[in-house]
N, C-alpha and C positions, 0 to 999 in steps of 0.2 A: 504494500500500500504506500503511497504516495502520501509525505507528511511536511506540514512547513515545521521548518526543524531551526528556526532563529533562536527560540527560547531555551534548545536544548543545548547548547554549549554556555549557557549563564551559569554567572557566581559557582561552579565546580562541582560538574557538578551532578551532572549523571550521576557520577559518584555515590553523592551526598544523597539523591533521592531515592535512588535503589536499595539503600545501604538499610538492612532488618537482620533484627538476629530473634534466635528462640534460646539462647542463652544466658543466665541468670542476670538480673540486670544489676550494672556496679552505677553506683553514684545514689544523689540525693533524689529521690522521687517524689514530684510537685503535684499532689492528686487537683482535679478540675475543679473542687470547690476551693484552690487556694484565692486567698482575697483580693489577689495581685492582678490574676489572669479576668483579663478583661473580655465579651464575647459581646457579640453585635451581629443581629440576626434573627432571624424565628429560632429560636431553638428551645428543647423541651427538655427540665432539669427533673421530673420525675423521680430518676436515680441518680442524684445528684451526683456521684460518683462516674457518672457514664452518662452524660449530656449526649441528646443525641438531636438529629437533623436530618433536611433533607433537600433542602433547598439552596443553590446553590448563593455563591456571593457571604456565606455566613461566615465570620473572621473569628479568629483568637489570637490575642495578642496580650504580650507580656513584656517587662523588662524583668533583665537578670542579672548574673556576676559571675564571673569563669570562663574558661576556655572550652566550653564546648556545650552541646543541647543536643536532647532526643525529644519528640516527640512520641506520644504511645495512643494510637488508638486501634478500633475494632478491628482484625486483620479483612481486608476485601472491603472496605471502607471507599475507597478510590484514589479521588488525586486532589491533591492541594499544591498552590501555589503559594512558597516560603522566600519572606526575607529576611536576613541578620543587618541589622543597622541599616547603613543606607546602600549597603550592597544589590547587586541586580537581582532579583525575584526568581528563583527555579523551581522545578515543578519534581513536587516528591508524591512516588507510589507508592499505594498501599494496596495493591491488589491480587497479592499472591497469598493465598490460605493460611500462610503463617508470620505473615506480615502485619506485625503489631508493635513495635518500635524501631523506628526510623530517625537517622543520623540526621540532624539539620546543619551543624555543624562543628569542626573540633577545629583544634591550634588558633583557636582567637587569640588576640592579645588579652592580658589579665585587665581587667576591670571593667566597666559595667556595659550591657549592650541592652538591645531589643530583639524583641522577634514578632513576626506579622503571619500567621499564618491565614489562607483563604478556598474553603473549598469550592471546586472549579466546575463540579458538572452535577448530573441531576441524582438526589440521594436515594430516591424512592424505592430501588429495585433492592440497594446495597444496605442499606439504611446504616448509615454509618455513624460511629461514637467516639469521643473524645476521651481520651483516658487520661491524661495528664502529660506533664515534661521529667526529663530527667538530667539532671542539673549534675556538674563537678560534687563530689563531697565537702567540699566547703564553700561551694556556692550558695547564691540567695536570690528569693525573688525580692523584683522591687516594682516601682509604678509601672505600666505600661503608658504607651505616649497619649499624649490628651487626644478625645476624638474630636475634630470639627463639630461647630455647633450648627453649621448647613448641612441641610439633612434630607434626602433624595429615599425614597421608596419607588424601585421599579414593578412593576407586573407587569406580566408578559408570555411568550409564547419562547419555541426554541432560538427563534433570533437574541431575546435576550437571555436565554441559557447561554448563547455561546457553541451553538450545536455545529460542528465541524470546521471548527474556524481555522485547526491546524491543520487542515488538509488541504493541498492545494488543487484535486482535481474533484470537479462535479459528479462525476462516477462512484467513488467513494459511499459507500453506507455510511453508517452512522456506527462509528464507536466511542466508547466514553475516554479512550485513547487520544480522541481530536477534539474533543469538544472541551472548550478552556473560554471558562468566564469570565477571568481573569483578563483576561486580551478582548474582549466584546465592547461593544459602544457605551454602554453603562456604566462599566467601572473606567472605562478610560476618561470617560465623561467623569465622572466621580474624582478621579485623578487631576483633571484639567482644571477640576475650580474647586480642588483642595474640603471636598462633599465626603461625606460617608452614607452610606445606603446601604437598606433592607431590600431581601430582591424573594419575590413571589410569582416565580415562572416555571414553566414546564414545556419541552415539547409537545408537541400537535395541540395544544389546549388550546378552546376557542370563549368564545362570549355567551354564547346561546346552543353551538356545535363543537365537539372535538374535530379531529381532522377524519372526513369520510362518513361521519357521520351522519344520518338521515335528516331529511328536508325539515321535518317537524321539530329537528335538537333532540341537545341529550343534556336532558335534567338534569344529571347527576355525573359527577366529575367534570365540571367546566368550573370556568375561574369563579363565578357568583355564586359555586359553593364549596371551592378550595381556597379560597382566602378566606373564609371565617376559620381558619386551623392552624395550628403551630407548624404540622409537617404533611404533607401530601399523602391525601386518601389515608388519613390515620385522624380518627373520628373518636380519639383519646382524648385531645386536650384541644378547647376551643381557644385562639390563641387572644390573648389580652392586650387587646391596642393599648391601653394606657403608657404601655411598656416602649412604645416607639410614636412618636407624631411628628413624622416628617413634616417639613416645610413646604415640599412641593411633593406628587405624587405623577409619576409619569407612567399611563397605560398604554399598551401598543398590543393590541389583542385585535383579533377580525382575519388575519391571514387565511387561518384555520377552519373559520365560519364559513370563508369566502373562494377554500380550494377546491372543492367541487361542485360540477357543474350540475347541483341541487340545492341552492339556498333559499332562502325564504325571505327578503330583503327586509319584511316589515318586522318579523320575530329580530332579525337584528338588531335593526335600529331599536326594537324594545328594548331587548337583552342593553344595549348599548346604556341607554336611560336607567334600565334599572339598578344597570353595576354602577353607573354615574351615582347615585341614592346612597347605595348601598356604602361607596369605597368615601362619600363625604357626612355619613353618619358618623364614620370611625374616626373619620379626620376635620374635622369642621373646621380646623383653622387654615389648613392647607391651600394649597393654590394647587389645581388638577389640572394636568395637561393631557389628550389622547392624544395619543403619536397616529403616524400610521405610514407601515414603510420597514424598509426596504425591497423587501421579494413580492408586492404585489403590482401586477400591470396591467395596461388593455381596458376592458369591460370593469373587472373586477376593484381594480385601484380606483376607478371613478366612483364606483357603486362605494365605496367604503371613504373616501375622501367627501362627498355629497351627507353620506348617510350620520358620518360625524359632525359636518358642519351643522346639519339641522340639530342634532341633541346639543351643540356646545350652543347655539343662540339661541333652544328654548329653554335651558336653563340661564342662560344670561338672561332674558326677556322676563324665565319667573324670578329672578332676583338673586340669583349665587354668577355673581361676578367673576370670581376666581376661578372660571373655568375657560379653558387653552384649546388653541389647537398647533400642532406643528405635524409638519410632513418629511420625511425625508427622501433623499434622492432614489428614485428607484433602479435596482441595480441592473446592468445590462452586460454585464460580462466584461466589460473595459478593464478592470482591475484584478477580474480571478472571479471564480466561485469557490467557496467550501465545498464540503459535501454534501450529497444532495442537493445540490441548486441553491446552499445556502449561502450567505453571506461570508465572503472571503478574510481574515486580517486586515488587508489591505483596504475592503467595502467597511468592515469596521471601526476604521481608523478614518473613514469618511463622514461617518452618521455621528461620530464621537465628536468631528468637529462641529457638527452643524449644530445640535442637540448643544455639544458647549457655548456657542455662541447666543445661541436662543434661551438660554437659561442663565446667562451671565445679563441677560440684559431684563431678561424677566423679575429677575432674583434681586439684580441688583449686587452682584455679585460678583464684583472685579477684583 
């Protein structure tokens, strides 16, 4: 398979992300309710001891002291995207059956560092856990870095997963190998204007249809009833907005609704209104943007570029002001596809600028 392979020569590193052992572990072991480690995302503390997730974009982050760091969680968890201080970002495996503590990194200089870690692709199949760090023996945690007080909540479909971004040919399936969230328009955006964001997306997931699904929708597993939850189609714990109120909320859903040639334009635009209710009951002070874009064109782009306009100026007109619209470039093959016709690196690092421009000026945010 054919892979954009830029990220895999960072910060050392292959190495570094492959590197598990099933060997008794040496050093000081930092379990997940330490007070230090800081976490930013849906995530479900249950068993406090073993936090667990499934949505990508969810961080943990810590400062420490010592020459070196392991991270430990569920073995086949997947991949996360690590960095030590202000070093380049590499991307660590967890996906071999016995892969449950992973090297981040060793021969630091002595005294105090950070660590960023971010997982990168969707949790739902793998359902992955966080188990703690493991620190030098006379190492110590300490503060992790302060987070921004701009604050971005994505929802979305596999565009803003990040579904085959590291691949650079259109032929390509879908593996959790190429799919890196981490590199997608979201967090690059989130990068650009120095933002931190909650991300509540999934492939094929639509508004009122998943992808293929029938003309009439499907009730059940679309976003208007997987965002009221901590972790995808896991009906354990209804998750508590209190705990997050972004500043702006950016929806980019309809692709899915809109990829077969059976839709039902009017349940959309319902669907569309009623997630609009729904996503500003949780957030009332917010300002909501629908996006809409990248991979749809033709007939379809129009139907869904139209269909938004009307819900975002009949809620302007009944009086919720804060409500957006932005488009992005529709992609045409100039710059690459991902996999499966998806959105390339390169088309990512397009939508990131635009989406950053458009929200520095919205926000206010320079």
């Amino acid at each position: 398979m054919k892979r954009f392979t830029l990220l895999t020569f960072l910060v050392a590193m292959a190495m570094i992300a492959n590197a598990s052992t099933t060997l008794p572990i040496k050093g000081k072991v930092i379990c997940p309710t330490d007070q230090y480690i800081q976490y930013v995302g849906r995530i479900c503390f249950d068993n406090p001891q073993r936090p667990r997730f499934t949505f990508p974009g969810v961080q943990i982050n810590a400062g420490f002291t010592g020459t070196s760091l392991k991270m430990m969680a569920k073995p086949k968890s997947g991949y996360f995207m690590a960095q030590i201080d202000e070093a380049e970002p590499f991307k660590v495996s967890l996906m071999g059956a016995c892969d449950s503590v992973v090297t981040l990194a060793t021969a630091l200089p002595k005294g105090e560092h950070t660590v960023r870690l971010m997982y990168v692709i969707e949790g739902y199949e793998l359902k992955p856990e966080f188990r703690g760090f493991v620190l030098d023996s006379d190492g110590k945690m300490l503060d992790a870095p302060a987070l921004s007080e701009r604050t971005i909540e994505f929802v979305g479909n596999s565009i803003t997963c990040g579904y085959g971004d590291e691949s650079i040919s259109c032929n390509d399936p879908f593996t959790y190998e190429t799919e890196n969230h981490y590199i997608g328009y979201a967090q690059q955006t989130c990068r650009n204007l120095n933002a931190v964001a909650y991300v509540v997306a999934r492939s094929g997931i639509g508004v009122y249809r998943s992808y293929g699904g029938p003309k009439t929708g499907t009730p059940e597993n679309v976003m208007t009833t997987e965002y009221e939850y901590t972790n995808l189609y896991d009906r354990s714990e209804r998750w508590d907005f209190s705990r997050y109120q972004p500043k702006v909320v950016c929806i980019n859903l309809g692709t899915n609704d809109l990829s077969t040639n059976n839709y039902d334009v009017k349940l959309l635009k319902q669907a569309y209104k009623n997630f609009l209710k729904q996503v500003r009951q949780h957030n009332p002070k917010a300002k909501i943007v629908y996006l809409c874009g990248s991979m749809l064109n033709g007939k379809e782009l129009e139907i869904a570029k139209q269909t938004l306009n009307e819900v975002v100026q009949e809620a302007n007109r009944e009086g919720d002001k804060e409500v957006y619209r932005f488009d992005f470039t529709p992609q045409n093959g100039d710059i690459g596809y991902g996999a499966d016709w998806h959105p390339s690196i390169w088309q990512h690092q397009k939508m990131a600028g635009e989406l950053t421009a458009f929200l520095r000026s919205l926000m206010h945010w320079f």
